[in-house]
C-alpha positions in Angstrom: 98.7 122.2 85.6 96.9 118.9 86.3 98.6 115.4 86.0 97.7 113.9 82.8 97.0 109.9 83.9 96.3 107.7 80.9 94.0 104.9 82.8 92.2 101.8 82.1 91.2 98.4 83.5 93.3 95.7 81.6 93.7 92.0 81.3 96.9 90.7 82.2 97.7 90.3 78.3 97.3 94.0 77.6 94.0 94.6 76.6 90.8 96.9 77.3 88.1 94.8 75.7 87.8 92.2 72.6 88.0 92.5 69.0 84.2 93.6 69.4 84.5 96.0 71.8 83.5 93.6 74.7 85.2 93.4 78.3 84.0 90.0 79.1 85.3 89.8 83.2 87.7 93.1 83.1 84.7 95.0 85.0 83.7 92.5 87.0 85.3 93.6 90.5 83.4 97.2 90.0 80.3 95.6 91.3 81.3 92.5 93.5 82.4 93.8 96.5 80.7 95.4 99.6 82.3 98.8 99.6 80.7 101.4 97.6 82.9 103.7 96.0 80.8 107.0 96.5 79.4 108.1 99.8 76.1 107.0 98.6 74.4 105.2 95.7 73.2 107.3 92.7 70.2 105.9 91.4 70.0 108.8 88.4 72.3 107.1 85.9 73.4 103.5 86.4 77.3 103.3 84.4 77.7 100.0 84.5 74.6 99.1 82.5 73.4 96.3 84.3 71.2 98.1 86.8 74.6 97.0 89.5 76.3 100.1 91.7 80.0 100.5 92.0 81.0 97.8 95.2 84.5 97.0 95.3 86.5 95.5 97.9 87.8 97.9 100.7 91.3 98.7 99.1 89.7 99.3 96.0 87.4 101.6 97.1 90.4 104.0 98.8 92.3 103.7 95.6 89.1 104.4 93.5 87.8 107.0 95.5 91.2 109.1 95.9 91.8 108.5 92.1 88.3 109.5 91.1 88.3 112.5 93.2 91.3 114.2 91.6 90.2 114.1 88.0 88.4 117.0 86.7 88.2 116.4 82.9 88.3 113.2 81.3 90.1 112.5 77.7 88.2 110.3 75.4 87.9 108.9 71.8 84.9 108.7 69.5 84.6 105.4 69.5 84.3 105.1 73.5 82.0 108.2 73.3 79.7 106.4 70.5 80.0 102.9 72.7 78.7 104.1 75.9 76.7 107.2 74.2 78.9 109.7 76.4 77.6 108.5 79.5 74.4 110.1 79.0 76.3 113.1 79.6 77.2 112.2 83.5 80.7 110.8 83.3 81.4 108.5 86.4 84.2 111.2 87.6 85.2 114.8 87.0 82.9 117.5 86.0 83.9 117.4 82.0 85.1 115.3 79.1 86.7 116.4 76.2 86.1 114.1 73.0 88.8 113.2 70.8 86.7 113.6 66.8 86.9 115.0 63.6 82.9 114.9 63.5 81.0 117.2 65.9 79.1 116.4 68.8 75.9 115.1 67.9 73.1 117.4 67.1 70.9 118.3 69.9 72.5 115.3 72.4 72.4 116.5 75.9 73.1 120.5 75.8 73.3 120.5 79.6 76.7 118.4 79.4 80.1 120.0 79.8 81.2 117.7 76.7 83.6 119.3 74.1 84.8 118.0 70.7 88.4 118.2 69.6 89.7 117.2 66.2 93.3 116.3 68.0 95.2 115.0 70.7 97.3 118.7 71.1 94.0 120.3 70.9 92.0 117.6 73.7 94.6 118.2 76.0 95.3 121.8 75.7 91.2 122.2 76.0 91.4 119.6 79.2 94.1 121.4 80.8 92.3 124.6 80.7 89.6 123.1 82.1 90.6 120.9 84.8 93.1 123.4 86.5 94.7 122.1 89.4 92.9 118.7 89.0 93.9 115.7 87.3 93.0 114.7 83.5 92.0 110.8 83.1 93.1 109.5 79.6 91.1 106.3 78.3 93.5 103.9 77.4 93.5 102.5 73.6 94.2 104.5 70.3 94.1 107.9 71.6 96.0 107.1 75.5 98.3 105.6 73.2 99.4 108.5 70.6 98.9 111.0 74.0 101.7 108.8 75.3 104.1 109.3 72.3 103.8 112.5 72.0 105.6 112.9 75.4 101.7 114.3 77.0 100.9 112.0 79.6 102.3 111.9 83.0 101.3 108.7 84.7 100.1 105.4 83.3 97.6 103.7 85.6 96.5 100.0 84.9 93.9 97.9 86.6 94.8 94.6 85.8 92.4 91.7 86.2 93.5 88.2 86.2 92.9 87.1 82.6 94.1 86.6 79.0 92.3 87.8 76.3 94.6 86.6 73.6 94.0 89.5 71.1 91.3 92.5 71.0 92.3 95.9 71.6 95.5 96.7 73.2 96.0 99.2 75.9 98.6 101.4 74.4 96.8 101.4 71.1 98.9 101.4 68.3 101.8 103.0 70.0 105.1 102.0 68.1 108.1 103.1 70.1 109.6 102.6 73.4 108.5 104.6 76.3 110.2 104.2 79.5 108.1 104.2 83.0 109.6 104.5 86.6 108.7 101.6 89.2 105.6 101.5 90.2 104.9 104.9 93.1 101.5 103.1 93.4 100.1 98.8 94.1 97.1 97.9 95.8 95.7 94.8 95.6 92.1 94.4 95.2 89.9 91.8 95.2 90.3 90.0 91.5 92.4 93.2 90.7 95.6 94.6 91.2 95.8 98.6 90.9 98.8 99.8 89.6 100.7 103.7 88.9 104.0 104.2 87.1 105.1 108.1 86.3 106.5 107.9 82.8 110.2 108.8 82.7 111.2 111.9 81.4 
């Protein structure tokens, strides 16, 4: 079975966006470099929004680019899903996404996408690990990473931490209450502005 790597980008103060959702800088450093992360630009669906391609700095992109290549499914909640509409249907990595919901997937939105719906974590990850294989499973960070983590599912916690407090917003182990104990760090690169990081969690 894949490695189950619960992953987001993270201010240094431990969290993924605002109390509004928004990441302010934390994304920055996607798009202000002058390495792009895939081979070539895709000009079909822009994911940062901004009409900006993925250009990191040069250790970035090798981290990036190995990371990104492993995953096959990626693990998300509703509210990411409903934030960022699901991508469009073209997640930035891995060929499908499994959706973390009680309420179905939205009538009629993008048929073509390999996009399931599960009403639980057990459930999103026995459905990702049946379709990913061999290939890694990315976990978003936040209120589902979180419970994933505390019910002993995850494998590896993988942070990308840019240099700046948020103060409060929403926290990158959700509302995880417990301890959970991770080895040192297998993985640090340091980017520009970022600083790439990969513990295994201890079993």
């Amino acid at each position: 079975m894949g490695t189950v790597i619960m992953h987001n980008v993270v201010s240094v103060d431990g969290f993924i966006a605002d109390e509004k959702d928004g990441v302010g800088p934390l994304h920055e450093w996607y798009f202000s470099g002058d390495t792009p992360i895939t081979g070539s630009d895709d000009p079909e669906f822009d994911h940062s929004g901004s009409g900006s391609s993925f250009r990191v700095s040069r250790a970035s992109a090798g981290y990036v680019r190995e990371m990104w290549q492993a995953i096959g499914v990626i693990v998300m909640g509703r509210r990411l899903f409903d934030l960022v509409n699901g991508w469009e249907g073209r997640p930035p990595t891995g060929e499908h996404v499994v959706v973390v919901s009680h309420r179905p997937k939205p009538e009629g939105w993008h048929p073509e996408a390999s996009y399931h719906f599960a009403g639980d974590i057990t459930t999103a990850i026995a459905k990702a690990q049946e379709l990913a294989g061999d290939r890694a499973i990315a976990v978003n960070a936040g209120d589902v990473g979180g419970q994933l983590l505390a019910a002993g599912l995850v494998d590896e916690v993988a942070m990308d931490v840019v240099p700046v407090v948020f103060g409060s917003g929403k926290r990158y182990f959700g509302g995880i209450d417990g301890q959970v104990l991770l080895e040192d760090p297998h993985v640090v690169v340091q980017g520009d502005r970022v600083l790439h990081l990969k513990f295994k969690v201890r079993r």
